[in-house]
VEXBAMAR-665619 format. One line per 10 residues: number of its first residue (from 1); their letters; for each residue x, y, z of N, C-alpha, C. Coordinates in Angstrom, 3 decimals, always signed. Example, Ala and Ser with C-alpha at 12.3 -4.5 7.8 and 13.67 -1.06 7.14 Angstrom:
BEGIN
1> AS> +13.190 -5.690 +7.800 +12.300 -4.500 +7.800 +13.200 -3.300 +7.800; +12.850 -2.250 +7.080 +13.670 -1.060 +7.140 +12.900 +0.030 +7.870
This chain:
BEGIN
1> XXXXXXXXXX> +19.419 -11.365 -0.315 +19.694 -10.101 +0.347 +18.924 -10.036 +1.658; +18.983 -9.119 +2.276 +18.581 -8.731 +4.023 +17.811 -7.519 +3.292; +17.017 -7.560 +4.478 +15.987 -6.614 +4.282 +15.219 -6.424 +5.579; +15.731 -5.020 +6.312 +15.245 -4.623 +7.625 +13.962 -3.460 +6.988; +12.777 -3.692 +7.738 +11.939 -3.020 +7.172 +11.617 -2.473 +8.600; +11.644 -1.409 +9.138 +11.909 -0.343 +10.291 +10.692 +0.461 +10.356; +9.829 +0.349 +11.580 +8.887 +0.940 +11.782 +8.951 +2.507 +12.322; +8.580 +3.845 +11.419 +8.725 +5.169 +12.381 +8.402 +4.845 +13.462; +8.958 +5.960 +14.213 +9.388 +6.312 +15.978 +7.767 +7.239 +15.907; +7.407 +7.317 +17.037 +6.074 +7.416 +17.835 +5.953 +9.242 +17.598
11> XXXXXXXXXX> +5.062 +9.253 +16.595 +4.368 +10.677 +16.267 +3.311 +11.447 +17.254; +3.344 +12.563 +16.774 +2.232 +13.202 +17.590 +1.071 +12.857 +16.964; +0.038 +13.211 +17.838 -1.481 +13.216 +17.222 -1.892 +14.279 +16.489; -2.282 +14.103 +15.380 -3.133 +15.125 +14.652 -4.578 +14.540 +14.255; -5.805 +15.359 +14.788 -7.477 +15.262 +14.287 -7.672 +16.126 +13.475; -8.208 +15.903 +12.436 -9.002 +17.328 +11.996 -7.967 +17.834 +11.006; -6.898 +17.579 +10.449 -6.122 +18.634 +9.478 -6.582 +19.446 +8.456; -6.008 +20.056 +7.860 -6.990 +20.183 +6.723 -6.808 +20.068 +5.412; -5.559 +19.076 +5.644 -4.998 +18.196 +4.521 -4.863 +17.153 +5.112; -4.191 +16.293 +4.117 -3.709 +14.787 +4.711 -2.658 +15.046 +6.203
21> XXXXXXXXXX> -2.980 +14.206 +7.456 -2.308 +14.562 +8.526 -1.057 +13.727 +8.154; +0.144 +14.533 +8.678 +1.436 +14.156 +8.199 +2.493 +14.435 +9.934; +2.583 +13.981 +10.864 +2.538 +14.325 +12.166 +4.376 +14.365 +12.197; +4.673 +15.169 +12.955 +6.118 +15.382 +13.729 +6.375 +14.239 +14.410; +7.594 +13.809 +14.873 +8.103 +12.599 +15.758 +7.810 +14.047 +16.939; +7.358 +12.514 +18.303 +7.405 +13.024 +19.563 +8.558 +13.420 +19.945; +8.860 +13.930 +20.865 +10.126 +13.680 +21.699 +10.578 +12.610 +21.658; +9.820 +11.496 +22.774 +9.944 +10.505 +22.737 +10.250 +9.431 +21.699; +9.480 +9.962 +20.443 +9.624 +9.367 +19.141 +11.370 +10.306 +18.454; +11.667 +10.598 +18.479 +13.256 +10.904 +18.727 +13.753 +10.192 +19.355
31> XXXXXXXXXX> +14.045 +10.299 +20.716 +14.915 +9.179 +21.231 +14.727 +7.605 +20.295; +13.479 +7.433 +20.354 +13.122 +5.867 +19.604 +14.144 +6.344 +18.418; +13.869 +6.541 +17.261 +14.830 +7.115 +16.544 +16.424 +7.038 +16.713; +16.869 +7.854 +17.615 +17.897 +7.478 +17.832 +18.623 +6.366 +18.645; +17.988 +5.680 +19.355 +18.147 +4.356 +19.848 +18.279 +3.723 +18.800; +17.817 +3.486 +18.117 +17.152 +2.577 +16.700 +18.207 +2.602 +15.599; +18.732 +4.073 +15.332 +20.247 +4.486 +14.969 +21.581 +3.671 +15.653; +21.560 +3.920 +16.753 +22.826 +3.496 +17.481 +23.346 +2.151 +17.567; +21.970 +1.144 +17.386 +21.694 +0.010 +17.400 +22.209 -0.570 +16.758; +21.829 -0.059 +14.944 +22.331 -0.042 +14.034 +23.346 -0.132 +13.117
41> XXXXXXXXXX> +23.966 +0.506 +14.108 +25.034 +1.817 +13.620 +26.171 +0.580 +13.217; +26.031 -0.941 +14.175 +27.752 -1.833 +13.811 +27.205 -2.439 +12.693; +25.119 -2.267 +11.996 +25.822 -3.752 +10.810 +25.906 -2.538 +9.768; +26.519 -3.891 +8.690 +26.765 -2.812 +7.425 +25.193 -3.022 +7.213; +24.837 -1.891 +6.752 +23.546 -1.677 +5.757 +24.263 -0.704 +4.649; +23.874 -1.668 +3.321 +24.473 -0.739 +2.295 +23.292 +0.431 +1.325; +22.242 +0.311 +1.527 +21.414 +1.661 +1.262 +20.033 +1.140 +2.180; +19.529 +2.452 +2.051 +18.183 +2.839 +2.914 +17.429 +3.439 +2.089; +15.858 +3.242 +2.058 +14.717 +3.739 +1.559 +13.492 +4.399 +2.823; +13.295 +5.161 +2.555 +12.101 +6.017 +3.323 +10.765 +6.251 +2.628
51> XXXXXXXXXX> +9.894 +5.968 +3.491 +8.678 +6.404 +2.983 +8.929 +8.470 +3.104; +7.560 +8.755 +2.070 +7.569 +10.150 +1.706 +7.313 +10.680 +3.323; +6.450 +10.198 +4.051 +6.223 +10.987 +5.157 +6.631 +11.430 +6.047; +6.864 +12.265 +6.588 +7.437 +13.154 +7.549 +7.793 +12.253 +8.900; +7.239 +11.429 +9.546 +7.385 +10.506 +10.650 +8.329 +9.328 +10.310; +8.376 +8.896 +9.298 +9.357 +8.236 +8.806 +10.599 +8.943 +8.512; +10.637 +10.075 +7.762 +12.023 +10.751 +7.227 +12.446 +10.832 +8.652; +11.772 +11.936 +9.501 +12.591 +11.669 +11.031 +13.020 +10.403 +11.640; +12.099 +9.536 +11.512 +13.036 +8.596 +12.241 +14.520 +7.876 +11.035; +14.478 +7.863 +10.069 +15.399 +7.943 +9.501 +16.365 +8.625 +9.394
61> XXXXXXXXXX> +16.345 +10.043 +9.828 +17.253 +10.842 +9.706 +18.504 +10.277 +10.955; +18.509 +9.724 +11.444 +19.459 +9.887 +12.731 +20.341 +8.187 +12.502; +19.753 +7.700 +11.106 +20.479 +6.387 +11.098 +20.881 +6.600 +9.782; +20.186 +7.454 +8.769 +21.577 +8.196 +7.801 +22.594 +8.664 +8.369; +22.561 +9.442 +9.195 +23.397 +10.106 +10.231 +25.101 +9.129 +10.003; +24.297 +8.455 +11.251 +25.213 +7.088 +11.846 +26.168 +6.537 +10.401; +25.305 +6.276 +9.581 +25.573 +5.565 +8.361 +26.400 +5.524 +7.253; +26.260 +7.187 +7.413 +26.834 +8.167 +6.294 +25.825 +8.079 +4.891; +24.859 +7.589 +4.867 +24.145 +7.226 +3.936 +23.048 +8.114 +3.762; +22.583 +8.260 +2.330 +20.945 +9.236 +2.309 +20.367 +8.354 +1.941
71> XXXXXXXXXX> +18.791 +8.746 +2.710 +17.748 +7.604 +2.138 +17.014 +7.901 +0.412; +16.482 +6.791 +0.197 +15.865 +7.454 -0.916 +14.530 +7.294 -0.407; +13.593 +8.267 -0.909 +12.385 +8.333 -0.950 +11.456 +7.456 -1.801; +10.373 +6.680 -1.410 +9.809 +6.091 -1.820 +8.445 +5.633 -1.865; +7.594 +6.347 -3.220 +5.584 +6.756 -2.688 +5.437 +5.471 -1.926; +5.780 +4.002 -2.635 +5.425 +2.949 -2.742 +5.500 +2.199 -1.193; +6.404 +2.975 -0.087 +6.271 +2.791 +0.992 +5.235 +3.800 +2.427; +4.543 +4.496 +1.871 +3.907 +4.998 +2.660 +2.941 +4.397 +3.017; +2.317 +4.534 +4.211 +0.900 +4.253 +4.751 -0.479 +4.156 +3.922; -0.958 +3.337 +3.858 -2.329 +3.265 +3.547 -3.120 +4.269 +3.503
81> XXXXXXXXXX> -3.029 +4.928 +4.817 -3.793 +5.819 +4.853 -3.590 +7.306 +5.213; -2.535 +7.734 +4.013 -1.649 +8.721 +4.048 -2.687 +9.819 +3.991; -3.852 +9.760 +2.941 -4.607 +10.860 +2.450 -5.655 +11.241 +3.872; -4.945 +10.401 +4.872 -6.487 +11.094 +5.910 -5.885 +11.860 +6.463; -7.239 +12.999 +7.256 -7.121 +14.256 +7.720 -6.817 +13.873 +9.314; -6.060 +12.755 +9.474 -6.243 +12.481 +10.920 -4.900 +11.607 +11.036; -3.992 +11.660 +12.423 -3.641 +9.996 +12.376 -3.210 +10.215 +14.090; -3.842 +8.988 +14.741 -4.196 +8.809 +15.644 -3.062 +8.043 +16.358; -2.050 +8.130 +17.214 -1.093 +6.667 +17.659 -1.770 +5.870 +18.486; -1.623 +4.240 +18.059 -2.702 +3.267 +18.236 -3.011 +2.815 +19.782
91> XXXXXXXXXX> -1.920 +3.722 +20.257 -2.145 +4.291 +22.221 -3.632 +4.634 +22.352; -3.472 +5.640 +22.094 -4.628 +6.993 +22.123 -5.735 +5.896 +21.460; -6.053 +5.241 +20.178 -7.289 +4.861 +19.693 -7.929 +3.684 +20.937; -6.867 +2.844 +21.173 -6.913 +1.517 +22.058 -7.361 +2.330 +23.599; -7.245 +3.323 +23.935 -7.401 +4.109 +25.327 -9.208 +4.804 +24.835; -9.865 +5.214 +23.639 -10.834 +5.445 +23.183 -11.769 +4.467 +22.944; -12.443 +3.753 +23.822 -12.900 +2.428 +23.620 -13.770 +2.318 +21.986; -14.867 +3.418 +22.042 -15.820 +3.369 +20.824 -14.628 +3.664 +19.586; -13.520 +4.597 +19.971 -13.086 +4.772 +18.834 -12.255 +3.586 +17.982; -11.553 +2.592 +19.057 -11.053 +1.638 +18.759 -11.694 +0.594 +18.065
101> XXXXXXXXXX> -12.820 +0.656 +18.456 -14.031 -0.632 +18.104 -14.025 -0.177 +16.432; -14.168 +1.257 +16.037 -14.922 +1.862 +14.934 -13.304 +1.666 +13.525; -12.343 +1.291 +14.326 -11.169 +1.450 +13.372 -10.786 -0.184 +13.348; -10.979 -1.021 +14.590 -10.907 -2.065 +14.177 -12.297 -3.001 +12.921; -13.531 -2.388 +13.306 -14.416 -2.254 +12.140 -14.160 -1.771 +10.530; -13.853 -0.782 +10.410 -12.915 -0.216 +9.142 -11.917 -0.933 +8.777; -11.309 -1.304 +9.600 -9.899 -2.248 +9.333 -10.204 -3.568 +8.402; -11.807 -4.007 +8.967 -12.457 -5.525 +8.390 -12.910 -5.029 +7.319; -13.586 -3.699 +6.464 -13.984 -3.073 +5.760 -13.082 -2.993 +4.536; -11.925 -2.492 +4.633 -11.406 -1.819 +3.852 -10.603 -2.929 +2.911
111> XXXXXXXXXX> -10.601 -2.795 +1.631 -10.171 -3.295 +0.630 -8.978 -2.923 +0.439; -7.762 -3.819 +0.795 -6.517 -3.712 +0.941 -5.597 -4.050 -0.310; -6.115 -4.736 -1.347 -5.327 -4.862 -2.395 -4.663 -4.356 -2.985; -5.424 -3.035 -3.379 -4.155 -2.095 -3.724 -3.209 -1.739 -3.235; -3.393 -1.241 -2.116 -2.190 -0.850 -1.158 -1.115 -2.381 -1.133; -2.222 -3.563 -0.975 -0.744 -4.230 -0.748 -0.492 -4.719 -1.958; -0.683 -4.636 -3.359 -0.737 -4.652 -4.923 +0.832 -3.340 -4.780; +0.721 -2.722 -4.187 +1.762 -1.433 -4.482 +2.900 -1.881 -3.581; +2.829 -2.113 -2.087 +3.828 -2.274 -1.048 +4.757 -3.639 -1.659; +3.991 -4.418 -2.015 +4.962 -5.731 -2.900 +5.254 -5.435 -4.268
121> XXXXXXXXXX> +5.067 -4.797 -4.941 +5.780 -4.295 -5.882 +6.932 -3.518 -5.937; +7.129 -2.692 -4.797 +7.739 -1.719 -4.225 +8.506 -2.317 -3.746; +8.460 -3.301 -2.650 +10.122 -4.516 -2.676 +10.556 -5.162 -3.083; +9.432 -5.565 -3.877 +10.480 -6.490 -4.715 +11.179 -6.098 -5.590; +11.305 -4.677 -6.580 +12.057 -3.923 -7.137 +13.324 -3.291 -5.938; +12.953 -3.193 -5.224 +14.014 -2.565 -4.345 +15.173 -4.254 -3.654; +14.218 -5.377 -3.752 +15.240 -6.356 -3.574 +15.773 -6.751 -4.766; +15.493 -6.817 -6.121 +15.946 -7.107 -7.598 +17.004 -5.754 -7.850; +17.164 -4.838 -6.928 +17.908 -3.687 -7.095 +19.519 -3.738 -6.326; +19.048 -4.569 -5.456 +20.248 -4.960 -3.888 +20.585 -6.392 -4.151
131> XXXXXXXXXX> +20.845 -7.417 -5.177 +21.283 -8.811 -4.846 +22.143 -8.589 -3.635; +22.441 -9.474 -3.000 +23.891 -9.669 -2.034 +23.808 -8.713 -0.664; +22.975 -7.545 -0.860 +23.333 -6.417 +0.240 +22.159 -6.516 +1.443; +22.551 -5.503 +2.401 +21.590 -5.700 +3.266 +20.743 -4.316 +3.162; +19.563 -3.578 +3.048 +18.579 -2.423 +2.619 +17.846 -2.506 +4.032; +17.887 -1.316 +4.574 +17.102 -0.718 +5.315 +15.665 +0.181 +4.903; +14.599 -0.342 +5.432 +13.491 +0.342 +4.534 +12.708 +1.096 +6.064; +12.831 +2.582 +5.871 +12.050 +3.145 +7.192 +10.918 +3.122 +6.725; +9.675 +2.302 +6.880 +8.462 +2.999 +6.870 +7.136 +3.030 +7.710; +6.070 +2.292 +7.985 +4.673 +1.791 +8.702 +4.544 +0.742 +8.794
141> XXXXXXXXXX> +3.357 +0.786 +10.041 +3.044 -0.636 +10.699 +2.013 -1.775 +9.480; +1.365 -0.752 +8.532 +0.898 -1.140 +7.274 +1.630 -1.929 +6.406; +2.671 -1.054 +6.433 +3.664 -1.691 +5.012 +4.019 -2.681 +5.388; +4.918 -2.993 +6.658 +5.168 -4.065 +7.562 +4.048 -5.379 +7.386; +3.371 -5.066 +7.738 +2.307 -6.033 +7.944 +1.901 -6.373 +6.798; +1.468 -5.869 +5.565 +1.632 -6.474 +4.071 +2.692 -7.484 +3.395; +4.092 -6.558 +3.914 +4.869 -7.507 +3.421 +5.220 -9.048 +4.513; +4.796 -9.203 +5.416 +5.022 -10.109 +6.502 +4.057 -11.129 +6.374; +2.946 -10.758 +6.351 +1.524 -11.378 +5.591 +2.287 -12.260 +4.197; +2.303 -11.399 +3.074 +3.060 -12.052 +1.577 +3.647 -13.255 +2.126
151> XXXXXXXXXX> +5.060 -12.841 +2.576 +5.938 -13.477 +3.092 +5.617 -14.632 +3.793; +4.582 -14.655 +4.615 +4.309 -15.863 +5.473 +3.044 -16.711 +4.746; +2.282 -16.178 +3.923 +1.131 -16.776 +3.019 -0.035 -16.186 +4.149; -0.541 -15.333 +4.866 -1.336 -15.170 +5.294 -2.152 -14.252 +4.840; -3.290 -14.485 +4.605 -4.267 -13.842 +4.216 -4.814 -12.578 +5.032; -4.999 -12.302 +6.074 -5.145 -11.049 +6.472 -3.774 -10.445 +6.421; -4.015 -8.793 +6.040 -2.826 -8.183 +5.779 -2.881 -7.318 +6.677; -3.854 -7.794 +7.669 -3.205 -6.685 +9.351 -2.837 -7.857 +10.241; -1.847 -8.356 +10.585 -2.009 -9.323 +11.447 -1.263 -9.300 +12.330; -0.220 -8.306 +12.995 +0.195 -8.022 +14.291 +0.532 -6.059 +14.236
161> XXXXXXXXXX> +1.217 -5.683 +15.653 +1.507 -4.156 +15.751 +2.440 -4.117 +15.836; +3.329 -3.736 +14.645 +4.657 -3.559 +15.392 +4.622 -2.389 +15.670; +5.799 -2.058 +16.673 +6.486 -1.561 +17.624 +7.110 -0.404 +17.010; +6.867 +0.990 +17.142 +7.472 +2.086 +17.618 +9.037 +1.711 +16.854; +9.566 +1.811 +16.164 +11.112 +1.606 +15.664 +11.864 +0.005 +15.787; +10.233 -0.929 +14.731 +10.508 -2.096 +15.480 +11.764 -2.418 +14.273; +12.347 -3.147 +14.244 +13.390 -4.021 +13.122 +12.841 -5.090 +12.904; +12.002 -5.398 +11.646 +11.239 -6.334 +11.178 +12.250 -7.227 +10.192; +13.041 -8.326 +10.149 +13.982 -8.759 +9.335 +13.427 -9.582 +8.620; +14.119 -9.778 +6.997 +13.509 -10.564 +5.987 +14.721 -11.238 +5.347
171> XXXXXXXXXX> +14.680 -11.912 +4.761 +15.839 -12.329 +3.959 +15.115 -12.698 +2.325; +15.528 -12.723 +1.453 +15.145 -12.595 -0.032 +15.888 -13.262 -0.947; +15.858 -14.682 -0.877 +16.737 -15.092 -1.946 +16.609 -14.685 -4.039; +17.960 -15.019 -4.433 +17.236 -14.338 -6.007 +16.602 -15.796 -6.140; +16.908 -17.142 -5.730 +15.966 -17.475 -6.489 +14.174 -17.501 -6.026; +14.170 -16.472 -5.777 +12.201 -16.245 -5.585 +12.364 -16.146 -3.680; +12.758 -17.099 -3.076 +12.233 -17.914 -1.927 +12.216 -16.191 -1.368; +10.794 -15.622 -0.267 +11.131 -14.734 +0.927 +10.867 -15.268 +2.481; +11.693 -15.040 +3.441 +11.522 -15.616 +4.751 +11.375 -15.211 +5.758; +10.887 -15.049 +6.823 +10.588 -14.093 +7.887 +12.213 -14.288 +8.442
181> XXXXXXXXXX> +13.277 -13.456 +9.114 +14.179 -13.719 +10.290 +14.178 -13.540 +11.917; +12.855 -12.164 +11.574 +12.577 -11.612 +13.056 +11.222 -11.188 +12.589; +10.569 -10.714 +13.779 +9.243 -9.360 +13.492 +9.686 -9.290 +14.897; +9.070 -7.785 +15.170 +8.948 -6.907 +15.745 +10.345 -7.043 +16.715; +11.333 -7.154 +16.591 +12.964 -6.731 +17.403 +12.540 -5.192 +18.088; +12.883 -5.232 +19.497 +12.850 -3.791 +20.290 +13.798 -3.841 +21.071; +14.924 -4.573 +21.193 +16.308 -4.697 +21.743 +16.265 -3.490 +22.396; +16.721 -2.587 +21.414 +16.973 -0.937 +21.167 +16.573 -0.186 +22.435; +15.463 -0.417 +22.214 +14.869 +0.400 +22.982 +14.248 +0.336 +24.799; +15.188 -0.617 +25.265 +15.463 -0.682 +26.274 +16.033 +0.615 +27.221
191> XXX> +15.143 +0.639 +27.893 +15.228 +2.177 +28.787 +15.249 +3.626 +28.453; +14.751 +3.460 +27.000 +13.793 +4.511 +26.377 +12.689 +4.808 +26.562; +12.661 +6.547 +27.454 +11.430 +6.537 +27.665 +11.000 +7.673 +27.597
């Protein structure tokens, strides 16, 4: 099976919430969105999965649209770090010199197993669910990067950024084999701005 794993379109900033920060698509993160839709719109994709969060459902919403399709929701694709009171777009941290230093520090810190113990569990039920079809999965640059990592045998499970509504392609044979086809595709989004 195919397996496009689709990075949300570019959120606002939220510091300080006073729950877990869960941010609106920009403007800009709309258009991405709908570029990303339109793009789309000629292959067949025969179902779509969304992470729970709000930046993802939007950018999904506009390629159900196209599709005629509803996504399903799915915990197992959200962000790592859904429960923080903050989420920063990696613009803004990389433009914060100390702050960047202090998240790429955390980044070397943080014990990723679980999260990626959950994100590969989470596709590979969703590819044992799709033999033959092609699945669109909207979710993070996290999830992305877990399953791309798996996939390639690499041991760090942060190991590139994708892109703002990137199209990360996989292919999944049943018998076991998974293969990279693309990372980070931004075709789309040519003269989006």
């Amino acid at each position: 099976m195919d397996l496009l794993l689709i990075r949300h379109a570019r959120p606002h900033r939220i510091d300080g919430a006073s729950g877990p920060a869960d941010p609106d698509l920009t403007d800009l993160g709309h258009r991405q969105a709908e570029a990303m839709a339109d793009w789309l719109a000629v292959e067949r994709i025969d179902a779509i999965y969304v992470s729970p969060m709000r930046r993802a459902r939007q950018t999904a919403a506009p390629l159900e649209q196209a599709l005629g399709l509803e996504g399903y929701i799915r915990h197992g694709l959200q962000e790592y770090d859904a429960e923080d009171d903050h989420y920063i777009p990696i613009e803004d941290l990389k433009a914060d010199k100390a702050r960047w230093r202090e998240f790429i520090a955390s980044q070397q810190r943080q014990d990723m197993s679980e999260f990626t113990d959950l994100v590969v569990s989470t596709i590979e039920e969703l590819i044992a669910g799709h033999r033959g079809q092609r699945v669109a999965v909207v979710c993070h640059g996290g999830v992305i990067n877990v399953w791309a990592a798996q996939v390639l045998g690499i041991a760090s499970a942060m190991f590139f950024e994708p892109h703002y509504t990137s199209i990360n392609r996989f292919v999944a044979a049943s018998s076991g084999e998974r293969s990279v086809a693309s990372l980070n595709e931004v075709g789309h989004l040519r003269g989006v701005a």
